[in-house]
Every structure is written in C-alpha cells, then in structure tokens.
C-alpha positions as CSV (number, residue, x, y, z in Angstrom):
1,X,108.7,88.6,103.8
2,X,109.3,88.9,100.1
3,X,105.6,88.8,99.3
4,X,104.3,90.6,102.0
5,X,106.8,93.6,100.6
6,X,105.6,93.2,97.3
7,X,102.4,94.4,98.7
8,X,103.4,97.8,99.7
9,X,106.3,98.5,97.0
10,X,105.7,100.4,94.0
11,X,107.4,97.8,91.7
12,X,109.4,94.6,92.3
13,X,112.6,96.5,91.9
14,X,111.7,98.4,95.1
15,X,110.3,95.2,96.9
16,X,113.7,93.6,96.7
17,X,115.7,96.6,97.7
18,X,113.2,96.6,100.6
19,X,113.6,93.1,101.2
20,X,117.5,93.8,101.4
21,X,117.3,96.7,103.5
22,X,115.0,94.7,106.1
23,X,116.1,91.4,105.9
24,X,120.0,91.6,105.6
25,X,120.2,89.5,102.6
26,X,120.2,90.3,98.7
27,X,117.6,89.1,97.1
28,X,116.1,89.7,92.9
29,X,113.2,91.3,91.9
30,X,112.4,87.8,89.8
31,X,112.9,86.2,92.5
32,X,110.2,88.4,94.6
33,X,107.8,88.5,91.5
34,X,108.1,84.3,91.7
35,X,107.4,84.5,95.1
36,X,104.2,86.8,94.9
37,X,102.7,86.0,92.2
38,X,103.0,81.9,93.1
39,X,101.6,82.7,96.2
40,X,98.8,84.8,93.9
41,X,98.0,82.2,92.1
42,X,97.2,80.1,95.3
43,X,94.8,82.5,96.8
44,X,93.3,83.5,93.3
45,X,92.5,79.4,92.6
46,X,91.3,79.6,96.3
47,X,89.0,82.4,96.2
48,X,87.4,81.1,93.3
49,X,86.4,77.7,94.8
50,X,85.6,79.6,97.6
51,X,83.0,81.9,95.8
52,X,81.8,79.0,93.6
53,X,80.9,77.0,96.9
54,X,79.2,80.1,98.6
55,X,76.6,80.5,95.2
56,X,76.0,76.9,95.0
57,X,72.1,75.3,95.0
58,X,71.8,74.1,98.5
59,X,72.8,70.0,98.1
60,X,70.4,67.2,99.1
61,X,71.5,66.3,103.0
62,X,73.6,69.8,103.5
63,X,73.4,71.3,107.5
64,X,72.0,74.6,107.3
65,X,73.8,75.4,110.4
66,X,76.8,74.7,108.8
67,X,79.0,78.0,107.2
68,X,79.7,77.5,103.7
69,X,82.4,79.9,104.4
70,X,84.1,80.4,107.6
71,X,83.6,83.5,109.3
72,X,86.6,85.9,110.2
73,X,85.7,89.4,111.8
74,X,82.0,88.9,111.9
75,X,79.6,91.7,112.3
76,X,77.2,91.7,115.2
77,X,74.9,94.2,114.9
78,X,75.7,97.2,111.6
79,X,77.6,97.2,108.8
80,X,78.3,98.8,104.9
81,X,79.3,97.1,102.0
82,X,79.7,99.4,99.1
83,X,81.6,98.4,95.7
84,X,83.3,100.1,93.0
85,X,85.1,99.6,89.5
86,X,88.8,101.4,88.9
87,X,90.4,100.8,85.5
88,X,93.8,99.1,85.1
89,X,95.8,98.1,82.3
90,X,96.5,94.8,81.2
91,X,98.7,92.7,78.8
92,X,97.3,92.2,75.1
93,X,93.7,93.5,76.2
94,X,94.0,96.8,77.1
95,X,92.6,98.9,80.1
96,X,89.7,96.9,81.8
97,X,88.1,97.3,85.0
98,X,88.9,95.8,88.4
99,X,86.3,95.5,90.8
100,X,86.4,96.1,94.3
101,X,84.0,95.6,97.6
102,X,84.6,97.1,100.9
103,X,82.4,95.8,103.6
104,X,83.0,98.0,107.5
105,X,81.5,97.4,110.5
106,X,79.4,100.8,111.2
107,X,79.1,102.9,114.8
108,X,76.6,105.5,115.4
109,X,78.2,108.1,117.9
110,X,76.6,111.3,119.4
111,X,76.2,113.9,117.5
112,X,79.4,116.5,117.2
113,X,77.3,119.6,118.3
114,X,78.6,123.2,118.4
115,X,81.0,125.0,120.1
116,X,79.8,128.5,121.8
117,X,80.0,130.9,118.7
118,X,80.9,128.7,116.0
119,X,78.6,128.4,113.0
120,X,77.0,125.3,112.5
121,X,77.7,122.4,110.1
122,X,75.3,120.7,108.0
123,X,75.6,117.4,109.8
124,X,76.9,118.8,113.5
125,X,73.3,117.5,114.9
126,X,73.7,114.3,113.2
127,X,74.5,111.2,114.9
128,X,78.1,110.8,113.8
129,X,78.4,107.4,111.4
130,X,81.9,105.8,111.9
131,X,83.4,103.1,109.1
132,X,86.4,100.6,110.6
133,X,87.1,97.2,110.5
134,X,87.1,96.8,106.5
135,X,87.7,94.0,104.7
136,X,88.1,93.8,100.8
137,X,88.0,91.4,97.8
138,X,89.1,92.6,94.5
139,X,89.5,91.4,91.1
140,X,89.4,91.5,87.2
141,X,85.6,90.2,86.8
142,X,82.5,90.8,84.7
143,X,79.7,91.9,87.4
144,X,77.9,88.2,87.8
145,X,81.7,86.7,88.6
146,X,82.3,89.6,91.0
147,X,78.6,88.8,92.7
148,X,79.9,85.7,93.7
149,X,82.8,87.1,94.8
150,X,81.1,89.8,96.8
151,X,78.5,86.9,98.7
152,X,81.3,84.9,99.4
153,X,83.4,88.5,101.1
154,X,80.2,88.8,102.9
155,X,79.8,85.6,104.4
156,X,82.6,85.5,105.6
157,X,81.7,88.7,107.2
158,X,78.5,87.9,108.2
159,X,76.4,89.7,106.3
160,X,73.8,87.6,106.1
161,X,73.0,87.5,109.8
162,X,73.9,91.2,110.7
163,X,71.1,93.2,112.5
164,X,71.9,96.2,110.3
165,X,73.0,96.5,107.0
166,X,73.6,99.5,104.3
167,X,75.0,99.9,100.7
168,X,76.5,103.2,99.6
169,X,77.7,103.4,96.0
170,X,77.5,105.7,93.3
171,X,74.5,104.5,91.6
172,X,76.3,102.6,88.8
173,X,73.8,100.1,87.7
174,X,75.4,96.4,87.8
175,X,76.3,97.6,91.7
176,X,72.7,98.0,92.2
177,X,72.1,95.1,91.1
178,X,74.5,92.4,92.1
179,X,74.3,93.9,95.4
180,X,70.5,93.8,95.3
181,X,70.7,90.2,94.2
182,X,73.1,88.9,96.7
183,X,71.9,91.0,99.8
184,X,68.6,92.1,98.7
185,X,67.7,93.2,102.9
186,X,70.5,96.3,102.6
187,X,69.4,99.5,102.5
188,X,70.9,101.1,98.9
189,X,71.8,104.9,99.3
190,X,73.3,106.7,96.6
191,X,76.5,108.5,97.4
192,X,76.2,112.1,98.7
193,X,78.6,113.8,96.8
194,X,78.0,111.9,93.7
195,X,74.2,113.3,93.8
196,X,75.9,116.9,94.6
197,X,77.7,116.5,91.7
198,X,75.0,115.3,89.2
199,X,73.1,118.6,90.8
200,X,76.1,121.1,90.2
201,X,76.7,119.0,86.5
202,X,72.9,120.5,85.5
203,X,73.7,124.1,86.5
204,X,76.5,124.1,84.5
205,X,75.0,122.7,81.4
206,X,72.2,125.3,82.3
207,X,73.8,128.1,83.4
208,X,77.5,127.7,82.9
209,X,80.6,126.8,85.0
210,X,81.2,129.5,87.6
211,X,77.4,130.9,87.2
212,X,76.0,132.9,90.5
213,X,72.5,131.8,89.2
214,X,73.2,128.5,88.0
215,X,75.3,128.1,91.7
216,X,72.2,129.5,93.7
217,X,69.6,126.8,91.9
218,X,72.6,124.2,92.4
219,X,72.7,125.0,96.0
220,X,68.8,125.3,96.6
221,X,68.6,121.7,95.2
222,X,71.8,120.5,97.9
223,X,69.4,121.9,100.3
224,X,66.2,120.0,99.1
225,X,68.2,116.9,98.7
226,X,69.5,117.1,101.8
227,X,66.1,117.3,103.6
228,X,65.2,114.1,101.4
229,X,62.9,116.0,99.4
230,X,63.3,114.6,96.2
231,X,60.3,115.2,94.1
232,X,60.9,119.0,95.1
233,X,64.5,118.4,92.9
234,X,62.2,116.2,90.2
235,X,59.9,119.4,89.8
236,X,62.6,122.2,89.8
237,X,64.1,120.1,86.8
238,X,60.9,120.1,85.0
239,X,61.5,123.6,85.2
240,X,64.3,123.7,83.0
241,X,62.9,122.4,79.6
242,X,66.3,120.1,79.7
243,X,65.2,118.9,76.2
244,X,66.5,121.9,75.1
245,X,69.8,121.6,75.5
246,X,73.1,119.2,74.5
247,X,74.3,116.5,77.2
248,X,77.0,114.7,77.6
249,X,77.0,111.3,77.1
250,X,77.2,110.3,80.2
251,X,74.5,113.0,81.7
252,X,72.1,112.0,78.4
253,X,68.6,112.0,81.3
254,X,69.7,114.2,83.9
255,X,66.2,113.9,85.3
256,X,66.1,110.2,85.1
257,X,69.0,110.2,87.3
258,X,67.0,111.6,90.1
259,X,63.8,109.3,89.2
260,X,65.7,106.0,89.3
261,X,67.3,106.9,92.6
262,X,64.6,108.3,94.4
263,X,64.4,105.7,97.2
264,X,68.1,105.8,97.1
265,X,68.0,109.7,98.2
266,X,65.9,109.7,101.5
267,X,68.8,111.4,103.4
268,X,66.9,112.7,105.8
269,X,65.4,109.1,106.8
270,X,69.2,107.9,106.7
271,X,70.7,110.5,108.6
272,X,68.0,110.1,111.3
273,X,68.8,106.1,111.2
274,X,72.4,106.6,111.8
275,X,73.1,105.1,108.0
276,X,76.3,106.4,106.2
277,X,75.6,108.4,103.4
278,X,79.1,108.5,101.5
279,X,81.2,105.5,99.6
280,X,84.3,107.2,100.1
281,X,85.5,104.2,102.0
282,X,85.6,102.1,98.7
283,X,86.6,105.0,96.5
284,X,89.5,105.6,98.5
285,X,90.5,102.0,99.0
286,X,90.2,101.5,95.4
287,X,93.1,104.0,95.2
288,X,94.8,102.5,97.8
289,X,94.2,98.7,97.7
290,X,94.2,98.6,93.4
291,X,95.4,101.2,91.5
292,X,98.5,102.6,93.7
293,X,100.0,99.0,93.1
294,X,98.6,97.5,89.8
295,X,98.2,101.0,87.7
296,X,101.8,101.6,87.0
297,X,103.7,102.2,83.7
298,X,104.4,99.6,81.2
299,X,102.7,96.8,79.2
300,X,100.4,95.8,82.1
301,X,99.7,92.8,83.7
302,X,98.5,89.3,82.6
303,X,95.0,88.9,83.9
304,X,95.7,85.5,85.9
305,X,98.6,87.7,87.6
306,X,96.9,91.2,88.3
307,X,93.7,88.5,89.8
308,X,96.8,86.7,91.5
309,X,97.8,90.4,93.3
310,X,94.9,92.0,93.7
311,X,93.4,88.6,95.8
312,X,96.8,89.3,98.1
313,X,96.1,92.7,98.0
314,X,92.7,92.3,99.5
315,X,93.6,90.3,102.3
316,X,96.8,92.2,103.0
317,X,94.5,95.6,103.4
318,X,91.8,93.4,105.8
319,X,94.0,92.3,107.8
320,X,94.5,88.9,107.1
321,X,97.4,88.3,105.8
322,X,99.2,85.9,107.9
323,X,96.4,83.8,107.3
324,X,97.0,83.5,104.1
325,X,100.3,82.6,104.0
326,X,99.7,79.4,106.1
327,X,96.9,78.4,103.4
328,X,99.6,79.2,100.8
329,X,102.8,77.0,102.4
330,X,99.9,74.3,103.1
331,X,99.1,74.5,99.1
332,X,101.9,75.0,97.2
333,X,104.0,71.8,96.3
C-alpha cells in the first residue's frame, strides 16, 4: 500500500499522510521512499533483462513458437503505439529527457454524423477512431536503449502479430526511427495538430501573429492537408521565397518539414482506413504517467531512482500493478 500510494502522491510527504489516512497506522515518508524506490529498483533490474532478452540474436536450438516475453493484454486485430520525450530534472546532471511509449488497442466506430441543422464537423463523416487499453513503459534512455525497451512493451503486447498496426508521433526523428527499426510494418503518421501548427508557425513568420492574410493562407493549407494533398502545401511554400526571411532554430527548413513527412501526411488515406491521426494519447500520458510525479521542485532525482519510479509508474498506469508486486516480494531478499 505504501508503494502503490507513492504512485499517485505528489511527494512522499503526502504518500505517508495518505498511507495514514487509509491504513490506520503512521507511517514515514523514509520509510515509503525505501519501500518504493526498493521495489523500483526491482522492476528497473527486471525490465532491463527483460528488454535485453527481447533484442537478442536468435540462439542456436531456440523454439520460435516460444514468447521471449510473455504476453499480457494482447492485441487481436488494431492497435497504436506512439512515443514521446518530456524533460525532467535530475541529481548532478541536470534536466534530461525521459522517454515514454504508449501502445492502445484501436476501434473504428460509425461515423458521428449530424444532427438536423447543426453545422458539420471536419471529421463528423469519419469513421470515429477510439484509443483504450494502454499500456506504457518509460524511462531515462538514449533512443537505441529505449528501442529495446519499446520491442520488449510491444511484445508483450503483441505487436508483432497484430492484424493492424499505426504510429502517430510528432515527427521527431529518433521516433521515426527506432520505431521504424523495431516495427518497421506500422504505418507512421505525423500528428495532426503538430502539422497544423508547423502550417500556422509559417504564416506567422510570413505574415505576422494575428494576420487575416497570413490566417487565410494558414487555413487554405489545413484544408489541403486535410484532403492529403501535400505537394499542393509543398508548392504554395515555394510561393513564399522562405529564403528570405529569419527562422527559428527549430523551424530552420520549414519546407523540408513537409518533404520529409510527406508519406507521413496522407490524411485522407488514413482517415478513410479508420487510422488515428493524433498522439495525444502519449502527450497527455507523458503529463500524467512522468512529469506530474517526477517533475517536482528540488535537486531532482538520481537516475537509477527516477528509472526505478518511472518503471512502477508504467505498470501502475497499464494496469498491472498487482503483478508487479508479486514479482517484487518473489525478488527482493
């Protein structure tokens, strides 16, 4: 109980004075931080040979047939796995990134439709694209360590035998990447309203913030984007000379954001398939599962301790965590 209240406390000050209030009995907050972040360390080695065993070169006599890990929640027919990166502070290194990945099972319902007299929405004649069942793993890792991580989630999962299977992120890079590597069959699609936003980002450069003409290009481009018409959004940027004007750092080839994604940007092919088109799932989870527990004030954690709690974390968020405490009393001494 103290552990499992360390997961949805603030602190370990408030843990214990919900441990009290539950339970009937003082307890210390040292005395739930020994609890929890033993119990971490457990899961954390755990996950770790876990991952290492799921990436392995297949061994000389090994059963195909056999899992390498064992399933829990598998998915049948469609799922989403989309990852992200949230920054968190820790002891005598600074603020560093934690890594997340969500995977969800994935339903395609009817379409919403209209009411008599109310005005259409942009997706009301879409089949409607539902996200439950999500399970996370999270952790302190360069993006090759949380590949393996992220196979190993999957497995479990059963990713690799799913009928179905999409990846919605924000078009960072090493997500492309490691998730290309590890589940190279998933469809990638870059996030909806991040490609909103890079559109709207341009107008304002262009135009200004607040612009009616910059917001009436922005908008035409939402429109084009939305009917998967990329290369009508490649050529309207053309338009624009952007060589003549200062970027941000971090908007330095506005075009070549729309060039490197283009396959990534078919929404119209997506929506039609019943795919998701937003990574809010992970974006809000890595609110929820990381930062609204690990991101508080003060030095920051130790790195084997913040692995330690964000590996409870996860499995507390999917679900699991009973689980996980009979591995735990089987481990610990």
């Amino acid at each position: 109980m103290a552990t499992r209240v360390a997961m949805r406390a603030l602190s370990f000050a408030e843990a214990a004075a919900d441990y009290e209030e539950t339970v009937g009995l003082p307890i210390s907050r040292m005395t739930v931080w020994r609890a929890a972040t033993a119990a971490g360390q457990v899961l954390s080695a755990e996950k770790a040979r876990e991952a290492e065993q799921a990436g392995r070169p297949v061994q000389r006599g090994e059963d195909p047939s056999q899992p390498r890990v064992a399933q829990d929640s598998p998915i049948a027919e469609q799922a989403n796995i989309s990852s992200d990166g949230v920054m968190i502070r820790l002891r005598d290194e600074g603020w560093k990134e934690a890594k997340i990945a969500t995977i969800s099972r994935v339903q395609v319902l009817s379409p919403k439709g209209t009411r008599p007299g109310e005005r259409p929405g942009r997706r009301d004649f879409d089949p409607r694209v539902k996200l439950d069942e999500h399970s996370y793993v999270a952790g302190v890792w360069d993006a090759d360590q949380f590949g393996r991580y992220q196979y190993a989630e999957g497995l479990r999962r059963g990713l690799d035998t799913v009928e179905t299977l999409t990846s919605v992120n924000d078009g960072a890079p090493w997500i492309a990447r490691v998730t290309g590597t590890n589940w190279p069959e998933a469809q990638q699609i870059l996030d909806w309203p991040h490609a909103v936003g890079h559109v709207y980002d341009v107008a304002k450069v262009i135009w200004g913030e607040g612009s009616t003409a910059g917001t009436q290009w922005a908008q035409a481009r939402v429109d084009e984007l939305w009917s998967g018409d990329v290369e009508d959004v490649l050529q309207a940027l053309s338009e624009l000379h952007l060589e003549r004007y200062d970027w941000p750092e971090d908007q330095a080839n506005p075009r070549g954001y729309f060039e490197e994604n283009i396959d990534r940007m078919r929404y119209d092919l997506f929506r039609d398939a019943g795919y998701p088109i937003g990574s809010g799932t992970v974006e809000s989870e890595a609110s929820h599962v990381v930062q609204s527990r690990l991101r508080r004030p003060g030095r920051g954690w130790r790195r084997d301790n913040a692995n330690g709690m964000l590996a409870l974390l996860a499995e507390y968020h999917s679900g699991r965590f009973n689980k996980v405490w009979q591995l735990v009393c089987k481990t610990r001494p």
